[in-house]
LUMVEX-869352 format. One record per atom (N, C-alpha, C): x, y, z; residue number from 1; residue in three letters. Coordinates in nm, 3 decimals, decimal comma. Example, Ala and Ser with C-alpha at 12.3 -4.5 7.8 and 13.67 -1.06 7.14 Angstrom:
// residues 2
PT        px        py        pz   resi   resn
PT     1,319    -0,569     0,780      1    ALA
PT     1,230    -0,450     0,780      1    ALA
PT     1,320    -0,330     0,780      1    ALA
PT     1,285    -0,225     0,708      2    SER
PT     1,367    -0,106     0,714      2    SER
PT     1,290     0,003     0,787      2    SER
END
This chain:
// residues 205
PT        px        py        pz   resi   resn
PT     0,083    -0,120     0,000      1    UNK
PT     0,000     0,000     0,000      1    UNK
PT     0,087     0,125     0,000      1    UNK
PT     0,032     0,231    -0,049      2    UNK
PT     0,101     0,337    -0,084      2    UNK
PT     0,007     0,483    -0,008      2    UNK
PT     0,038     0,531     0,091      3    UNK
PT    -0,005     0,626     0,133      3    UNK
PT     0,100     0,742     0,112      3    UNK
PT     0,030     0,873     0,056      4    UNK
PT     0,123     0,973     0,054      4    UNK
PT    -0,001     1,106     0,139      4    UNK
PT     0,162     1,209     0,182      5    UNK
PT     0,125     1,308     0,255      5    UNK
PT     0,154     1,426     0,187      5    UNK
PT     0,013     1,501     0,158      6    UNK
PT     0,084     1,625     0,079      6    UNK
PT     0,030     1,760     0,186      6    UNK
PT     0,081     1,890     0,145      7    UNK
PT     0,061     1,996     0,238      7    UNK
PT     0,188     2,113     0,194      7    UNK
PT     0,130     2,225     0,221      8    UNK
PT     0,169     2,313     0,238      8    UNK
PT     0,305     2,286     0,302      8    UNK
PT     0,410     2,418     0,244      9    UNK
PT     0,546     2,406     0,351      9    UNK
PT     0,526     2,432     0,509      9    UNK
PT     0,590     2,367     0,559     10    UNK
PT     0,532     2,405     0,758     10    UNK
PT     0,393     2,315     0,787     10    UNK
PT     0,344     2,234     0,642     11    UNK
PT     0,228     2,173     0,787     11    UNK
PT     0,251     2,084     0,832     11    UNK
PT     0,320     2,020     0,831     12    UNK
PT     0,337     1,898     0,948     12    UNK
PT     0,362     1,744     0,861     12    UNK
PT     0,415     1,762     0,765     13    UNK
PT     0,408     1,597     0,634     13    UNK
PT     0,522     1,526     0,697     13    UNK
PT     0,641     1,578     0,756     14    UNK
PT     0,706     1,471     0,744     14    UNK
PT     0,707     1,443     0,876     14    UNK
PT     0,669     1,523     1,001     15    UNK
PT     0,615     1,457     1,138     15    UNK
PT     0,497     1,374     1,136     15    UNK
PT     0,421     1,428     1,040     16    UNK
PT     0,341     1,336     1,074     16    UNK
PT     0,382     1,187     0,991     16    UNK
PT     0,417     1,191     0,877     17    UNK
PT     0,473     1,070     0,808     17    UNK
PT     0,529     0,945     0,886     17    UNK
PT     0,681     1,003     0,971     18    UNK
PT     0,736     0,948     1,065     18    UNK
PT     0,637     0,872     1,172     18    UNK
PT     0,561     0,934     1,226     19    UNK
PT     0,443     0,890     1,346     19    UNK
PT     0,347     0,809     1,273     19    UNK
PT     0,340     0,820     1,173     20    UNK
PT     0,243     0,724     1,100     20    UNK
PT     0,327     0,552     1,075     20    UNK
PT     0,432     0,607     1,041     21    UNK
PT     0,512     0,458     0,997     21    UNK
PT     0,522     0,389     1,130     21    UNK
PT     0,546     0,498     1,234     22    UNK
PT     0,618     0,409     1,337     22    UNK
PT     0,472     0,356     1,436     22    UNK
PT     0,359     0,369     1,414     23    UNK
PT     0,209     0,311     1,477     23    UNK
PT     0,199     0,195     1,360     23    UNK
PT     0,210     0,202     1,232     24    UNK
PT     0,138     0,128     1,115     24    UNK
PT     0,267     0,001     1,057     24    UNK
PT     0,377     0,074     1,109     25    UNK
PT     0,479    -0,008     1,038     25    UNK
PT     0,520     0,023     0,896     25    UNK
PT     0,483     0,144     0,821     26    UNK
PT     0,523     0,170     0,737     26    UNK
PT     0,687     0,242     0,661     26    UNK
PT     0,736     0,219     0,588     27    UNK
PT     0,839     0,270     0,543     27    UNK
PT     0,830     0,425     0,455     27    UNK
PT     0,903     0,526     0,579     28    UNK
PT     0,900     0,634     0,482     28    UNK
PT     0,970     0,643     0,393     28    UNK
PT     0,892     0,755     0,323     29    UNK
PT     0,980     0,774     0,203     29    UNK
PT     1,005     0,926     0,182     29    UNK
PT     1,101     1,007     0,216     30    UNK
PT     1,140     1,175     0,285     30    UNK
PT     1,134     1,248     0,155     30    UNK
PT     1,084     1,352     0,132     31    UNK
PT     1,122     1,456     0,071     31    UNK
PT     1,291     1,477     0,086     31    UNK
PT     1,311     1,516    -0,030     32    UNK
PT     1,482     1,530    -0,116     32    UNK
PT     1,527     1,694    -0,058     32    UNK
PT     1,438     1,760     0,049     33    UNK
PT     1,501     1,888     0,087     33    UNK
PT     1,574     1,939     0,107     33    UNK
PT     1,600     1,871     0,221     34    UNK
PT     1,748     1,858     0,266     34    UNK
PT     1,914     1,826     0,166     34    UNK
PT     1,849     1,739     0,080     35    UNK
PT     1,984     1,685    -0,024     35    UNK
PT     1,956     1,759    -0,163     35    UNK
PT     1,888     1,887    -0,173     36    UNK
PT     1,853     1,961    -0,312     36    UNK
PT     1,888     2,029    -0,294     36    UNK
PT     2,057     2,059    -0,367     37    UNK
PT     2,163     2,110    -0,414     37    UNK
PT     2,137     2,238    -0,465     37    UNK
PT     1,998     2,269    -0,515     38    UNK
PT     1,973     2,424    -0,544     38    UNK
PT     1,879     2,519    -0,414     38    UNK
PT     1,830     2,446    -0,325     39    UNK
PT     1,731     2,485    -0,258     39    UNK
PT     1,779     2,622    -0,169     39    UNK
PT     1,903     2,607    -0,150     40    UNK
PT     1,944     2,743    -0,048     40    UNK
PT     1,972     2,838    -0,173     40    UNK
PT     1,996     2,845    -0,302     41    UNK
PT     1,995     2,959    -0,375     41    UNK
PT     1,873     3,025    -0,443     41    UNK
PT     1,806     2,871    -0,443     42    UNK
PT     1,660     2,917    -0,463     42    UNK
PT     1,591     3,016    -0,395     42    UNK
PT     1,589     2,974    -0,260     43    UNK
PT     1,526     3,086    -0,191     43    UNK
PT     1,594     3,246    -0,175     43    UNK
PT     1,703     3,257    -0,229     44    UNK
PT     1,779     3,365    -0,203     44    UNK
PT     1,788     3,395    -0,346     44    UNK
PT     1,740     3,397    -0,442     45    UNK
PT     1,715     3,425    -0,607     45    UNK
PT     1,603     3,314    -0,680     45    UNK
PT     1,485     3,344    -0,644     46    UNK
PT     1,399     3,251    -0,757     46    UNK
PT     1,380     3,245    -0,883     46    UNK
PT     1,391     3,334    -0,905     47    UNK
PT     1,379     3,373    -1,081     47    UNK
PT     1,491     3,290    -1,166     47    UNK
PT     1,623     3,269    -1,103     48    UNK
PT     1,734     3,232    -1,129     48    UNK
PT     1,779     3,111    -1,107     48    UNK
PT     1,709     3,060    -1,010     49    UNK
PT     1,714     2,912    -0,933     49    UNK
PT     1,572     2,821    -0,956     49    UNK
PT     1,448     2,833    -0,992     50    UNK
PT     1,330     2,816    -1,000     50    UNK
PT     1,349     2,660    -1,133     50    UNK
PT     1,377     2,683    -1,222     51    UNK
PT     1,381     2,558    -1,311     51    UNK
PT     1,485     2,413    -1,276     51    UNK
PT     1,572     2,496    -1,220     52    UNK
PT     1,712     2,405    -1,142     52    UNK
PT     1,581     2,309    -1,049     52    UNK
PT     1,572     2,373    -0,947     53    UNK
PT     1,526     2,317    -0,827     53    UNK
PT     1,387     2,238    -0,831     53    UNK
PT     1,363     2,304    -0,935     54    UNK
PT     1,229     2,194    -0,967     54    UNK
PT     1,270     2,091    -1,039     54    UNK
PT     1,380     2,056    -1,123     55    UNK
PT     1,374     1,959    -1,196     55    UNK
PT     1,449     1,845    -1,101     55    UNK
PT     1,536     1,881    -0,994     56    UNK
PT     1,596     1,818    -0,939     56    UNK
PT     1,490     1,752    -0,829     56    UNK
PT     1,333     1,836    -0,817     57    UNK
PT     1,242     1,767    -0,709     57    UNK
PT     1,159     1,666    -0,807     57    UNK
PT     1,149     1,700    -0,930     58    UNK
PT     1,060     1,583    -1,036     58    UNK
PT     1,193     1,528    -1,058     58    UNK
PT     1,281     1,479    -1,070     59    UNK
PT     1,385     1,367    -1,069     59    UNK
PT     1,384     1,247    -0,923     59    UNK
PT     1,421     1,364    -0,792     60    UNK
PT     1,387     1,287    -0,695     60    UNK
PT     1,288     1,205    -0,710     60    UNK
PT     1,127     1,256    -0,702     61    UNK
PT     1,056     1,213    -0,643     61    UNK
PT     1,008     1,122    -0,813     61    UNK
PT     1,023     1,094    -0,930     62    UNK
PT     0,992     1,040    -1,023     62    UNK
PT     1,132     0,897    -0,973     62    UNK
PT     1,214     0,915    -0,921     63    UNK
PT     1,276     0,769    -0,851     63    UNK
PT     1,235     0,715    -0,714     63    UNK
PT     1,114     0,817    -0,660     64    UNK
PT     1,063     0,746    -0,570     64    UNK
PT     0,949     0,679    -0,612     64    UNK
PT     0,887     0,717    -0,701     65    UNK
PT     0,794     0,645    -0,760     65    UNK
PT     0,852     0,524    -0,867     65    UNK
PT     0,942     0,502    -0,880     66    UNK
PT     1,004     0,414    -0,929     66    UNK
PT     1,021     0,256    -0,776     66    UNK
PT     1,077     0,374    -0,718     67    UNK
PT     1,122     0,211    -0,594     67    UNK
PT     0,984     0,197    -0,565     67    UNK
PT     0,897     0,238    -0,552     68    UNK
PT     0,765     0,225    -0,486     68    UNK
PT     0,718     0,117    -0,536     68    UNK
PT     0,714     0,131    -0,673     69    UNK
PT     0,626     0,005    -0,773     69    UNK
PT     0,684    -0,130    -0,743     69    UNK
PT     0,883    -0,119    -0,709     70    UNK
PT     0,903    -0,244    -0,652     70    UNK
PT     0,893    -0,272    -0,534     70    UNK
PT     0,830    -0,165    -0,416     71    UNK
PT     0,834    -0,169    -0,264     71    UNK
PT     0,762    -0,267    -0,217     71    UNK
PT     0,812    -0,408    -0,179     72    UNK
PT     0,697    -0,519    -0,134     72    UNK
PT     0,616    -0,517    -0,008     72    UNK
PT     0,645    -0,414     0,045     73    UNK
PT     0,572    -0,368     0,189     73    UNK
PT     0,515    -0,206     0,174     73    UNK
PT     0,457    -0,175     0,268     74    UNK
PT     0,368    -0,070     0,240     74    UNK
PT     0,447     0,055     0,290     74    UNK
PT     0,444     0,173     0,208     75    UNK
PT     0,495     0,292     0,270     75    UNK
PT     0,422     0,415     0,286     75    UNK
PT     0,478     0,507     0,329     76    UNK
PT     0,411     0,658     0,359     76    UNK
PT     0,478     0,744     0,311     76    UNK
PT     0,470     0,837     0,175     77    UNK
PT     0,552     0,909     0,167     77    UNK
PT     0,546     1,060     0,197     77    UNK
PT     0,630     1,122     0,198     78    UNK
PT     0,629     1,277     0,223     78    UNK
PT     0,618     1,371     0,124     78    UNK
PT     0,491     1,414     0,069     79    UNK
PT     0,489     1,502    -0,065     79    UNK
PT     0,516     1,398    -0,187     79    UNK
PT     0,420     1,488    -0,273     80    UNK
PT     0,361     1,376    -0,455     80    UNK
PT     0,445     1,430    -0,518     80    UNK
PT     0,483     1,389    -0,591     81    UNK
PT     0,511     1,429    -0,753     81    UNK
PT     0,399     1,500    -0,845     81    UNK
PT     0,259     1,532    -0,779     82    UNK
PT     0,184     1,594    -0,830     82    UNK
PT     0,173     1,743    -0,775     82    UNK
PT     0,242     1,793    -0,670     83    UNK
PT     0,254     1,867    -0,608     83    UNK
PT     0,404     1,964    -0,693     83    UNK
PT     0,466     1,895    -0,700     84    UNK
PT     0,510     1,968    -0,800     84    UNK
PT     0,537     2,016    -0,911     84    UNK
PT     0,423     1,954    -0,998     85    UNK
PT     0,344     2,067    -1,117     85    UNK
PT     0,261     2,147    -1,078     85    UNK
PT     0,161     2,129    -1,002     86    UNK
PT     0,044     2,154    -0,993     86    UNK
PT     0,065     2,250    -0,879     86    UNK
PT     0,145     2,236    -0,781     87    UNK
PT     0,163     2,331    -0,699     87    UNK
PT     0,282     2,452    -0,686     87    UNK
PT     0,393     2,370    -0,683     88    UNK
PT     0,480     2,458    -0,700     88    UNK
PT     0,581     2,534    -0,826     88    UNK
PT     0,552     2,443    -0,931     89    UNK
PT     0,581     2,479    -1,057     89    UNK
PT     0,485     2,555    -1,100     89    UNK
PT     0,385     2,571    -1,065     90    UNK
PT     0,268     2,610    -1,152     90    UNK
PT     0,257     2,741    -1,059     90    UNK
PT     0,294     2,736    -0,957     91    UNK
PT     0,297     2,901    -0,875     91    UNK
PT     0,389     2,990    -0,954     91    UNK
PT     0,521     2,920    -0,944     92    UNK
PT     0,653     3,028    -0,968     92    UNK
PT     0,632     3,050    -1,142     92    UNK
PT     0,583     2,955    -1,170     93    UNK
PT     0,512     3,032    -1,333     93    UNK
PT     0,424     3,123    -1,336     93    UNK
PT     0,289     3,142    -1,253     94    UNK
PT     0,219     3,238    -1,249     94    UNK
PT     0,263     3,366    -1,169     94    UNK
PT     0,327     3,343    -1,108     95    UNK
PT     0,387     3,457    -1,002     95    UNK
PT     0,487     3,539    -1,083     95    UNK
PT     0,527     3,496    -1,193     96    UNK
PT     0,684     3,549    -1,277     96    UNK
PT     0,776     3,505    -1,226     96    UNK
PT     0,762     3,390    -1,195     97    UNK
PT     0,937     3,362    -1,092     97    UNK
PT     0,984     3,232    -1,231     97    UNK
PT     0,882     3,139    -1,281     98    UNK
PT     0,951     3,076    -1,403     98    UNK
PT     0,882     3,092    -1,510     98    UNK
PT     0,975     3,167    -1,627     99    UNK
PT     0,991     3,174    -1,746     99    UNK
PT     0,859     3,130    -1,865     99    UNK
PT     0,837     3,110    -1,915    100    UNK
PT     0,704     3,054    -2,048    100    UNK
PT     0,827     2,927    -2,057    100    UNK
PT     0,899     2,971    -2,158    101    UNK
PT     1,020     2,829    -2,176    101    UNK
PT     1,069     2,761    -2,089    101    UNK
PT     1,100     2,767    -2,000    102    UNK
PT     1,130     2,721    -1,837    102    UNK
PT     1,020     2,616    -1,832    102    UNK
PT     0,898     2,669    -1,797    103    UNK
PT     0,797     2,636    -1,807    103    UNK
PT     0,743     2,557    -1,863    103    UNK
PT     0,749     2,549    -1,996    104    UNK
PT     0,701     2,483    -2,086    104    UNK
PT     0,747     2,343    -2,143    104    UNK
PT     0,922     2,353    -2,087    105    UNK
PT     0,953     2,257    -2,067    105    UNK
PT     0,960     2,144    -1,983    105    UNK
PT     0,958     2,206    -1,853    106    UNK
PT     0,928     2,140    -1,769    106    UNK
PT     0,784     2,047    -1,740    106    UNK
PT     0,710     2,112    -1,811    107    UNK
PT     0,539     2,052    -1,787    107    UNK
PT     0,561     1,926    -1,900    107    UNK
PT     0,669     1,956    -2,009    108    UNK
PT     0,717     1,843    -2,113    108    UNK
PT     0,775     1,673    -2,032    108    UNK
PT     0,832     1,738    -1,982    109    UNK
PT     0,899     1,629    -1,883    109    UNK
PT     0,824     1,570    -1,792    109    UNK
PT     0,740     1,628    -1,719    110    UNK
PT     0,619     1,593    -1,642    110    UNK
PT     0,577     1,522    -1,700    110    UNK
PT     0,475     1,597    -1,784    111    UNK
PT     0,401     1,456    -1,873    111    UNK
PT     0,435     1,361    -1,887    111    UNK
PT     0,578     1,307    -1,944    112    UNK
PT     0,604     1,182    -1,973    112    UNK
PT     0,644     1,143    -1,892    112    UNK
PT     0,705     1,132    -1,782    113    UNK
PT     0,730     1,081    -1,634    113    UNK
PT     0,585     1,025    -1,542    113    UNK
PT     0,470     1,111    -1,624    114    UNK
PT     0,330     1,065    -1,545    114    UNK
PT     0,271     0,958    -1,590    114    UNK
PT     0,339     0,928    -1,721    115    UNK
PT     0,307     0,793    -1,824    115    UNK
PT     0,336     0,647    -1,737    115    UNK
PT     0,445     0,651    -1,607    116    UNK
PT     0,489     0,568    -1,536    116    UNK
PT     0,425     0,589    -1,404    116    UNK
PT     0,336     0,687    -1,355    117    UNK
PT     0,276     0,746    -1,208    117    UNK
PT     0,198     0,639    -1,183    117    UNK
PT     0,209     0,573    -1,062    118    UNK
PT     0,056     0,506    -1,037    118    UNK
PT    -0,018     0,595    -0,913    118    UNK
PT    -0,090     0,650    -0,887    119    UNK
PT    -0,192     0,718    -0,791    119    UNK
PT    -0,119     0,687    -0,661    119    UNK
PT    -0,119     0,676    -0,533    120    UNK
PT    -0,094     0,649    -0,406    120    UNK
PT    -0,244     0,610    -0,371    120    UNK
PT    -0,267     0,498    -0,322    121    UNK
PT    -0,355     0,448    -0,241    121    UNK
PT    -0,453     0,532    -0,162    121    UNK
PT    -0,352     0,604    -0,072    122    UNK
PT    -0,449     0,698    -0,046    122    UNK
PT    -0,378     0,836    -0,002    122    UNK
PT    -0,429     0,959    -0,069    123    UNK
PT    -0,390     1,131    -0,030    123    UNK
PT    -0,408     1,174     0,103    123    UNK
PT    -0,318     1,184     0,160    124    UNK
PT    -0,371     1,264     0,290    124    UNK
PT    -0,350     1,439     0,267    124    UNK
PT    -0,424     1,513     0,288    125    UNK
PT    -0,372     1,654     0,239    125    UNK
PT    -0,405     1,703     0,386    125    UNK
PT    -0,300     1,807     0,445    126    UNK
PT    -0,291     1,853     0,549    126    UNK
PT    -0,307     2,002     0,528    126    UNK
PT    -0,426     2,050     0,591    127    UNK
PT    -0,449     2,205     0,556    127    UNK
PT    -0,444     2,281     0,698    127    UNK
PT    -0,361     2,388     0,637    128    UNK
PT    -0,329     2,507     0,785    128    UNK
PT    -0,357     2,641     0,723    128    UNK
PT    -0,391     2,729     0,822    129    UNK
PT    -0,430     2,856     0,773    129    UNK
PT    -0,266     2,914     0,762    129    UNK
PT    -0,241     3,050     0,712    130    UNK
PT    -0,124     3,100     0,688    130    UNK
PT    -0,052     3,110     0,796    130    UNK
PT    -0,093     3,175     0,923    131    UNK
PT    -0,043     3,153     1,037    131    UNK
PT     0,039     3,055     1,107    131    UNK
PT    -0,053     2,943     1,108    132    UNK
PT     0,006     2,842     1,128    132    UNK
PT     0,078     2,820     1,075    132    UNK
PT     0,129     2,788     0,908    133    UNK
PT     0,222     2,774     0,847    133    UNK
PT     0,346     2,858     0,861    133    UNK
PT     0,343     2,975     0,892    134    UNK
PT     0,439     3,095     0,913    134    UNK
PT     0,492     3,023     1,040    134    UNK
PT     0,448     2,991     1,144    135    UNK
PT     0,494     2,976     1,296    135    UNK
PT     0,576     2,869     1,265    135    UNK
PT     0,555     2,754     1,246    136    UNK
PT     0,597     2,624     1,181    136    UNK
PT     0,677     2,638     1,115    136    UNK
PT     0,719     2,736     1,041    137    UNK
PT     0,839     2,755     0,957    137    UNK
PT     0,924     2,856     1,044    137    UNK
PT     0,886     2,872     1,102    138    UNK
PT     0,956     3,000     1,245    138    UNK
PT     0,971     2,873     1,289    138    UNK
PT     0,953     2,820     1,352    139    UNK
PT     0,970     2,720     1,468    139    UNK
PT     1,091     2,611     1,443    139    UNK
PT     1,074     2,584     1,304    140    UNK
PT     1,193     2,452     1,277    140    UNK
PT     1,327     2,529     1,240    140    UNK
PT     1,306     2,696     1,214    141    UNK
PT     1,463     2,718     1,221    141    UNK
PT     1,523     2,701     1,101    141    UNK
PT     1,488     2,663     1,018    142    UNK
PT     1,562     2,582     0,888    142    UNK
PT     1,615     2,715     0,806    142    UNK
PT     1,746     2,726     0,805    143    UNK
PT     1,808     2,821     0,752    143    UNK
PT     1,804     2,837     0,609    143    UNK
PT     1,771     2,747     0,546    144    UNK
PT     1,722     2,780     0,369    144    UNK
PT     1,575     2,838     0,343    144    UNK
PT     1,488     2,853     0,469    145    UNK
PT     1,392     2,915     0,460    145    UNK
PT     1,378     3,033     0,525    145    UNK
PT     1,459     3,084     0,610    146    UNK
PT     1,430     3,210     0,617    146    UNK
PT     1,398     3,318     0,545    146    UNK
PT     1,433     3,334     0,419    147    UNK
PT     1,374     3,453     0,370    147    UNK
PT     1,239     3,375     0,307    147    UNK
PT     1,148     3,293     0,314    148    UNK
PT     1,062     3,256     0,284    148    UNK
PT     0,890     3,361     0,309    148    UNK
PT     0,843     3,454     0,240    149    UNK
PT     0,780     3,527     0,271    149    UNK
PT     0,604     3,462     0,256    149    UNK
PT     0,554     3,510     0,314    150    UNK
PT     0,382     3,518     0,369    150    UNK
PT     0,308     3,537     0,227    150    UNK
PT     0,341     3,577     0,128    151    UNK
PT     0,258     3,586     0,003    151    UNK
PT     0,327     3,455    -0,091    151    UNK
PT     0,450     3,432    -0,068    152    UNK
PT     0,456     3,288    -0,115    152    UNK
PT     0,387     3,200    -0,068    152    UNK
PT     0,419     3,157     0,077    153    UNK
PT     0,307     3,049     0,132    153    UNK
PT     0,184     3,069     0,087    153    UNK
PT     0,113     3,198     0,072    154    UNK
PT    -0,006     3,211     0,068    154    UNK
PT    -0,050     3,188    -0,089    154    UNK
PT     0,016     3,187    -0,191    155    UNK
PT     0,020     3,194    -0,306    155    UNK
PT     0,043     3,043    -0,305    155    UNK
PT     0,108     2,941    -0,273    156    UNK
PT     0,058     2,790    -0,264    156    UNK
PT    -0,039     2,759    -0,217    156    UNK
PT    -0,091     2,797    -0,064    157    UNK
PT    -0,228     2,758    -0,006    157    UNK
PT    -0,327     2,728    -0,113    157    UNK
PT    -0,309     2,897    -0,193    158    UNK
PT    -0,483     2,939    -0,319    158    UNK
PT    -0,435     2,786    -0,421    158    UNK
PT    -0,301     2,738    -0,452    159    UNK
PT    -0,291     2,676    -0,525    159    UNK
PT    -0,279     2,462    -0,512    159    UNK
PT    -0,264     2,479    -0,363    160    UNK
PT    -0,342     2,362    -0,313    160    UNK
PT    -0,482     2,347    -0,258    160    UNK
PT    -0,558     2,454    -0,292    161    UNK
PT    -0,689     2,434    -0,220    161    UNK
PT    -0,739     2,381    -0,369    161    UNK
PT    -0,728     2,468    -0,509    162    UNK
PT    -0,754     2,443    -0,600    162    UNK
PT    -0,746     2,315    -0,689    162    UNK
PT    -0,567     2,271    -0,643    163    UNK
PT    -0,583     2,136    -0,660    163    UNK
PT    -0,638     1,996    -0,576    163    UNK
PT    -0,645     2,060    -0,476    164    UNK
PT    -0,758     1,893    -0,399    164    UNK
PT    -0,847     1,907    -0,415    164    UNK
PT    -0,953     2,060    -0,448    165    UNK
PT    -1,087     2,072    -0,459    165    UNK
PT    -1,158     2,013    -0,549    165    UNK
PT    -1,005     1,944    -0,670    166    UNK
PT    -1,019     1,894    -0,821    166    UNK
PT    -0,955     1,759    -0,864    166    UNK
PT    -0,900     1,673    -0,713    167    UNK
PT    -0,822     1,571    -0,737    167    UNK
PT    -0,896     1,463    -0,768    167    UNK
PT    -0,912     1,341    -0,845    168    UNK
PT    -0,942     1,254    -0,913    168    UNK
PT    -0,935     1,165    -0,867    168    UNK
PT    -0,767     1,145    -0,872    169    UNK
PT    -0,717     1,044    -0,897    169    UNK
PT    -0,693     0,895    -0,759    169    UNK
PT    -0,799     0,950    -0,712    170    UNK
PT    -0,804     0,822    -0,538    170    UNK
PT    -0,835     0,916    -0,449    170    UNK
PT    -0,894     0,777    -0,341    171    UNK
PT    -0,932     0,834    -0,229    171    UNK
PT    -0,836     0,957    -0,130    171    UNK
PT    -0,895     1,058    -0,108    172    UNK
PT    -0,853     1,197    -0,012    172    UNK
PT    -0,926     1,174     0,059    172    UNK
PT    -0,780     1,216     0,205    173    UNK
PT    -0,855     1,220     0,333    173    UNK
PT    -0,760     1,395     0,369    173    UNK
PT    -0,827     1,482     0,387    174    UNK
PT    -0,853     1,632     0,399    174    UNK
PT    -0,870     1,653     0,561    174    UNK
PT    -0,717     1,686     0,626    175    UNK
PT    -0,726     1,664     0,769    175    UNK
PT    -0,660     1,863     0,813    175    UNK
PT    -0,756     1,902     0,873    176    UNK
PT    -0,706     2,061     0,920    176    UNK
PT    -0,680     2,040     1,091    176    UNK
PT    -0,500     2,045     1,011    177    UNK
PT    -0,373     2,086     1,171    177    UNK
PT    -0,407     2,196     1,221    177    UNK
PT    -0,498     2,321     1,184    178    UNK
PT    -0,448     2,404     1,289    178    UNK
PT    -0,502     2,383     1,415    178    UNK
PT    -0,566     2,318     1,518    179    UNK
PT    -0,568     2,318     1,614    179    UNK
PT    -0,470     2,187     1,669    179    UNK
PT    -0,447     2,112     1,614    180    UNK
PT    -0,408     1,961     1,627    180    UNK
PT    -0,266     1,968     1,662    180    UNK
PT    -0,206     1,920     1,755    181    UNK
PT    -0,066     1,873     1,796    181    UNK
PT    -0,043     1,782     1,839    181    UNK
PT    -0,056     1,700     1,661    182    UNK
PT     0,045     1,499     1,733    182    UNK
PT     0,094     1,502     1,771    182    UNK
PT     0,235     1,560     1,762    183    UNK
PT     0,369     1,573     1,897    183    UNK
PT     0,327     1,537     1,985    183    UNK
PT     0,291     1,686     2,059    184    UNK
PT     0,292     1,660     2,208    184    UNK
PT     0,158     1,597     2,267    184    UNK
PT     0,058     1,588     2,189    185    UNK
PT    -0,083     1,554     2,255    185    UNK
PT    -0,097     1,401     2,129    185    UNK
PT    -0,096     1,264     2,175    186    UNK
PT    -0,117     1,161     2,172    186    UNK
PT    -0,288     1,149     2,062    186    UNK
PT    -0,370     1,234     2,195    187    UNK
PT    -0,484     1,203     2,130    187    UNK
PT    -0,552     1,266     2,014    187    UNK
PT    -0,475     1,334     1,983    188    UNK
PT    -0,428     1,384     1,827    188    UNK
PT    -0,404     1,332     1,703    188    UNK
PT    -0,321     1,227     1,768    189    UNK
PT    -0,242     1,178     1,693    189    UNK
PT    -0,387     1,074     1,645    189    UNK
PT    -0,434     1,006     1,772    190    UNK
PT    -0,528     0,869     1,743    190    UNK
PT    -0,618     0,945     1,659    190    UNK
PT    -0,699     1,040     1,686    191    UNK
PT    -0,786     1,123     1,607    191    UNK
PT    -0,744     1,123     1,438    191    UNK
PT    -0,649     1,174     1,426    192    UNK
PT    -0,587     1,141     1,287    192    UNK
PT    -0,583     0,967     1,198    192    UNK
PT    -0,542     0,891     1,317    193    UNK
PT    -0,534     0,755     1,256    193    UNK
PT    -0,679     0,684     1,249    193    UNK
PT    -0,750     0,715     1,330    194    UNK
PT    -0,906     0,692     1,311    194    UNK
PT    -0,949     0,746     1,164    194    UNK
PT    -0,960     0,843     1,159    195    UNK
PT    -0,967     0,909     1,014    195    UNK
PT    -0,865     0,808     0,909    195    UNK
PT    -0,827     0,737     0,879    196    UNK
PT    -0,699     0,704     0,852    196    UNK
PT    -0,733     0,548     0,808    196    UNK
PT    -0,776     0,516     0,917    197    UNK
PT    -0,859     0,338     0,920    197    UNK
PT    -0,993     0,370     0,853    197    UNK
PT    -1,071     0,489     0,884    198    UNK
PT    -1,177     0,447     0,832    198    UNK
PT    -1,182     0,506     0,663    198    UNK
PT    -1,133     0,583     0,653    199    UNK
PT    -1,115     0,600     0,466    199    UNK
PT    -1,049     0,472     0,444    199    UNK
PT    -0,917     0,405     0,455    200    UNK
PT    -0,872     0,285     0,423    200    UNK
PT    -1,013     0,198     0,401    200    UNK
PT    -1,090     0,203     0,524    201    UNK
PT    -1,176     0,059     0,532    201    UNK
PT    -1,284     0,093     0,393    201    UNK
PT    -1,328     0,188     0,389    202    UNK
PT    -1,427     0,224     0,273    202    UNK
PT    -1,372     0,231     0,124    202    UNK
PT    -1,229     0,238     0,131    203    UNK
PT    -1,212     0,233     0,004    203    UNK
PT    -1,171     0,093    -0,061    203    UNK
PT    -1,152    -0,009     0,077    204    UNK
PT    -1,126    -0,179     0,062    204    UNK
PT    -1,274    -0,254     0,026    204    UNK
PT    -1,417    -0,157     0,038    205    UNK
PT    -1,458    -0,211     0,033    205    UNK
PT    -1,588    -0,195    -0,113    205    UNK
END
């Protein structure tokens, strides 16, 4: 089985990912953030860094969907490969940050990389108001995001509400963190996995 976690930057995908594998037994599978070689220039020049850094996240994550198809046990991953056309490629194109040609190529490459996509079992999409997302990105410290500004985040939000409001392709389960803290509060966490068993059970059946 293939569960993936998508969300906004700062909402909570790869804590919660981790806490999910380690109740369910699943194998994560991490977002390439940390090891994407353009990501600290990106944020400090987008216009200039924007085609780099995306192609290096549809490379990653088009070889995670590769091991997946041979993964004989079930995993959880952290962020789609649909998330980055649809969300973040498709922002920094409308925003002026990538190019028509930039652009145009890249949606080239997409396409045929989606010729090999199989769906994930099941979407979890994690929605936070801007706030929350701002604090959360205050909070983890992560020095390639500091100059990360409030009309970017907010300029993904409009562009993940749009794409789950329109997703197709399998069962979505549509869970809003802002009051919720798996961390430190347990019964949070169960609240989430309840939600979790019972979309699973309805879509087994």
């Amino acid at each position: 089985m293939h569960v993936a976690i998508a969300g906004n930057i700062g909402a909570g995908k790869t804590t919660l990912a981790h806490l999910l594998s380690k109740h369910y037994g699943w194998e994560v599978l991490p977002e390439a953030a940390d090891t994407n070689p353009y990501l600290k220039d990106f944020y400090e020049d987008m216009p200039r860094w924007a085609f780099h850094v995306q192609i290096y996240f549809l490379t990653s994550r088009f070889q995670q969907v590769l091991q997946i198809a041979q993964y004989p046990h079930d995993v959880v991953q952290d962020r789609t490969i649909y998330e980055d056309a649809y969300i973040f490629a498709r922002n920094l194109h409308t925003s002026g940050l990538m190019n028509e040609r930039d652009y145009h190529t890249y949606l080239q490459m997409f396409e045929s990389v989606m010729e090999l996509v199989r769906p994930p079992d099941l979407l979890i999409y994690l929605e936070a108001d801007l706030d929350k997302l701002m604090d959360q990105i205050r909070q983890r410290g992560r020095a390639y995001e500091k100059n990360i500004s409030q009309d970017y985040i907010a300029a993904l939000s409009e562009h993940y509400r749009q794409w789950t409001s329109n997703y197709d392709k399998g069962p979505l389960l549509v869970i809003n963190v802002n009051e919720l803290d798996y961390v430190r509060r347990p019964g949070d966490l169960q609240l989430i996995v309840q939600q979790i068993d019972a979309t699973l059970s309805r879509t087994r059946h």
